[in-house]
N, C-alpha and C positions, 0 to 999 in steps of 0.2 A: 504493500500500500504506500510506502514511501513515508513521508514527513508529516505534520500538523493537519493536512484535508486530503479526502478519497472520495472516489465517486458516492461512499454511504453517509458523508458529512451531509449536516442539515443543516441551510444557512438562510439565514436570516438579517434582513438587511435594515439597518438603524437608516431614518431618514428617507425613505425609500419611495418617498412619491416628490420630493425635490425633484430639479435637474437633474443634480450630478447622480444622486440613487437612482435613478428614471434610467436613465444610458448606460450605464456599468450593470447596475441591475440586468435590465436585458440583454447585453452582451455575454454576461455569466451564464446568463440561460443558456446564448444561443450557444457558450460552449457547451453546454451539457451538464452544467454544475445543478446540482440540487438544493434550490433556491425555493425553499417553505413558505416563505411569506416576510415579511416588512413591519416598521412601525415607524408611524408619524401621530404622536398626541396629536388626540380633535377629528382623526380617521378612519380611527377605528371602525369596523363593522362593512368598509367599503370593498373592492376589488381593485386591485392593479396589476397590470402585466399579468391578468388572471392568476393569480395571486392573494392572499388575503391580507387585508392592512390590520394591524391592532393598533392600541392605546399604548400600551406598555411591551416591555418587553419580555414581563411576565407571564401575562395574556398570551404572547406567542410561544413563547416555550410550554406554557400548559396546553396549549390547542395543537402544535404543531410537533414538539418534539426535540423543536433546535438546539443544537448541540455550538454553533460557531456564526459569532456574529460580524457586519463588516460596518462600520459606523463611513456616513458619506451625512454628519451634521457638520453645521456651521462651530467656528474655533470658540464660539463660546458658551455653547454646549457642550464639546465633545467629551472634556473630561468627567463630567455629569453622564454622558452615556456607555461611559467605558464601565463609570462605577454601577452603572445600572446593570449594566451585562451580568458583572459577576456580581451583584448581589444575587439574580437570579439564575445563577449557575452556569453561565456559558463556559465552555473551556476553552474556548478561544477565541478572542477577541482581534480583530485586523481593524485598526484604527487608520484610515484614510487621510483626514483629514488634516491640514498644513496652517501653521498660524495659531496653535494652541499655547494657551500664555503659560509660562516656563512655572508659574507657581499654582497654577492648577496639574500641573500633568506632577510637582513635587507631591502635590494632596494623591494624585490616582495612584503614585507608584508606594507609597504608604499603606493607600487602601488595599491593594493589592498583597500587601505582604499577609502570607497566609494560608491567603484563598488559593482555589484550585479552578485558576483563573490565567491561562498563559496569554501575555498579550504581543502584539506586532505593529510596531510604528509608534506612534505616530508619525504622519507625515512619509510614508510609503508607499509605494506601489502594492503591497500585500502578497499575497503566496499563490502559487499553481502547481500544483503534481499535474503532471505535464498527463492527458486525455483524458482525465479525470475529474478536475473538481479546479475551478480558479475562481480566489476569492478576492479580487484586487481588480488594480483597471488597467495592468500588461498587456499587450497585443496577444491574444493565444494562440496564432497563427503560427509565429514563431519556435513556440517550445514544442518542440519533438520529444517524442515519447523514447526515454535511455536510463543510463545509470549514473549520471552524474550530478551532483549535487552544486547547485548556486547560492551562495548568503552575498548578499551586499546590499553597501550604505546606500547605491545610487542606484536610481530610478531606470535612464534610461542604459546604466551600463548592463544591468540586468538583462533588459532583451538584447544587449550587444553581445554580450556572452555566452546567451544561449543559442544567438544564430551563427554563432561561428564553431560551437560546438557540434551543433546539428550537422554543419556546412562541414567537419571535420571528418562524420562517421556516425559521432554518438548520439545522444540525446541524453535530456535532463529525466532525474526522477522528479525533484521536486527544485522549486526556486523559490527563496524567502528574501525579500527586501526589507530588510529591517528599520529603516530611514533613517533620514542623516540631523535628527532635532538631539539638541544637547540630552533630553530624559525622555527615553524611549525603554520597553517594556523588553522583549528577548531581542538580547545582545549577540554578538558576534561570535564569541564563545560558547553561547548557547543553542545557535546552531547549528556549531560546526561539531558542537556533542549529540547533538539529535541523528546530524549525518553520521558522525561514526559510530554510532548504535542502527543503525537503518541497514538492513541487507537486501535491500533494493540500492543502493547506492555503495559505489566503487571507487568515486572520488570526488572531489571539492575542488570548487573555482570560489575563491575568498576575493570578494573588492572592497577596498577600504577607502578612506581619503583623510584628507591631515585631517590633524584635531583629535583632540581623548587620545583614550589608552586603548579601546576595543581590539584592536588587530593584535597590539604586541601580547595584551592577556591570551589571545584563542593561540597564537603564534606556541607560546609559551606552554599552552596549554595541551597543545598537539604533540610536542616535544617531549614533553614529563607522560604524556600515553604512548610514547612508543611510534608515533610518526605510523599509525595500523593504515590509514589508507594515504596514497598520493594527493596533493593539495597545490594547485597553481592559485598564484595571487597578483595581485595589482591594488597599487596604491593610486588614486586620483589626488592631481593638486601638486604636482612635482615642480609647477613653476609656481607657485603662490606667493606673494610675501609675505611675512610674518604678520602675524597682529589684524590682519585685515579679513575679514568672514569673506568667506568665496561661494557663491551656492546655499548650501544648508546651512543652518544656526547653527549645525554642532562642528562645522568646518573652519575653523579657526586654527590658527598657530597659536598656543597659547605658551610653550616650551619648546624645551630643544629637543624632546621627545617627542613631540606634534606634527613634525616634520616628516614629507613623504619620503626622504632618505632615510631618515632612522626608523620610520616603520619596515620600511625594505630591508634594512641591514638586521633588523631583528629577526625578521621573518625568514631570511634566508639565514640566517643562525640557526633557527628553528628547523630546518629541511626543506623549506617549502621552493617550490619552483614560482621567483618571482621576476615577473615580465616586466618590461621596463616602458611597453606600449599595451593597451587594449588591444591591437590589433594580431598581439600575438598569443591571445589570448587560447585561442581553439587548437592553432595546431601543436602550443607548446603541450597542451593535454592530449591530444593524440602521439604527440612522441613519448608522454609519459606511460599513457596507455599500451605502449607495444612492451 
């Protein structure tokens, strides 16, 4: 089944008669994902995308079953809807949404301590087990059904990676973009421990970009287990300067650890086969692969 969603995921989409729920909503359909139903307080009781709308998001999980929800609210609700997820027990939460204020998402990752409530993003493209179930708004066109596993900060390097992987031979099991906001919920290390527990999955493409420590932790972390599966990497932001936020909120050079060299020089400390372009992304993993 691969990672976090599978064709038997039930998902369930916060905000879901908006825009931006309205067009990812039915795009997820039209890959295939099993998309239960929606909620937008004040709609309850209606249809969408033939579909049922509730009130809560308790309503839907008691009517419908849902197991994983994908929040597409506005930044000043969303951390109100994440805690709402898990108060009513989703196990997994893919938070969309970009522009959420850095001291509500300190209250969600609190609230979250605990609970059995794993979350993704904010500020993400979201996850796809590639023919199976995508819970995000990635092109699915792209990921090809394989064995290799994707974690990264960025959006569109995401699908770069995975069509050069495809373009190489393989295909992805699953792809999880964890986003690039300073507090975000599963980190870098936390996927790349879900991949090397996963026997659908043979190896790892890790993107990282300055700023925090996420990559040197998973780096480190691969290391102290034994380097089990092959892992190519890429840092984004190699020409940056310091001090100045590039892109995402969590992209910043904050140290001389923040830096896309020193992320590299740790990682290939570490084992890790790291490329020094995106573009060499796919075939560095097929030569790793032989």
């Amino acid at each position: 089944m691969s990672i976090l969603v599978n064709k038997d995921s039930k998902i369930l989409v916060q905000g879901f008669t908006g825009s931006e729920g309205s067009f990812h909503a039915s795009q997820m359909i039209e890959y295939g994902t099993n998309v239960v139903g929606g909620v937008t307080p004040g709609k309850g009781g209606a249809k969408h995308l033939d579909r049922p709308v509730f009130n809560t998001v308790a309503e839907c999980v008691k009517n419908t079953g849902a197991d994983v929800s994908i929040i597409f609210v506005p930044p000043a609700f969303a951390g109100d809807a994440i805690m709402e997820s898990a108060e009513s027990g989703i196990r997994l939460v893919v938070c969309i949404t970009e522009g959420i204020p850095t001291q509500d998402m300190v209250k969600v990752k609190n609230y979250l301590l605990g609970k059995n409530t794993r979350l993704v993003g904010p500020n993400c493209p979201g996850v796809i087990t590639a023919g199976e179930a995508k819970v995000g708004i990635m092109p699915g066109f792209v990921f090809k059904a394989g064995r290799i596993g994707i974690v990264s900060k960025s959006g569109t390097l995401t699908y770069e990676a995975a069509d050069q992987v495809a373009k190489a031979g393989l295909g992805i099991s699953t792809a999880v973009g964890i986003g690039g906001d300073p507090i975000i919920g599963t980190t870098t290390r936390e996927a790349v421990e879900l991949f090397m527990q996963d026997e659908n999955t043979d190896a790892i493409v890790m993107i990282g970009e300055i700023g925090g420590g996420m990559e040197a932790e998973a780096a480190n972390w691969i290391k102290n287990n034994g380097n089990k599966k092959p892992v190519v990497g890429f840092i984004a932001g190699q020409t940056a300067p310091p001090g100045r936020r590039m892109g995402h909120a969590g992209a910043i050079i904050g140290g001389a650890d923040d830096t896309a060299a020193a992320k590299m020089k740790i990682m290939t400390e570490c084992g890790i086969h790291v490329v020094q372009s995106p573009a060499d992304i796919g075939k560095t993993m097929a030569t790793v692969m032989k």
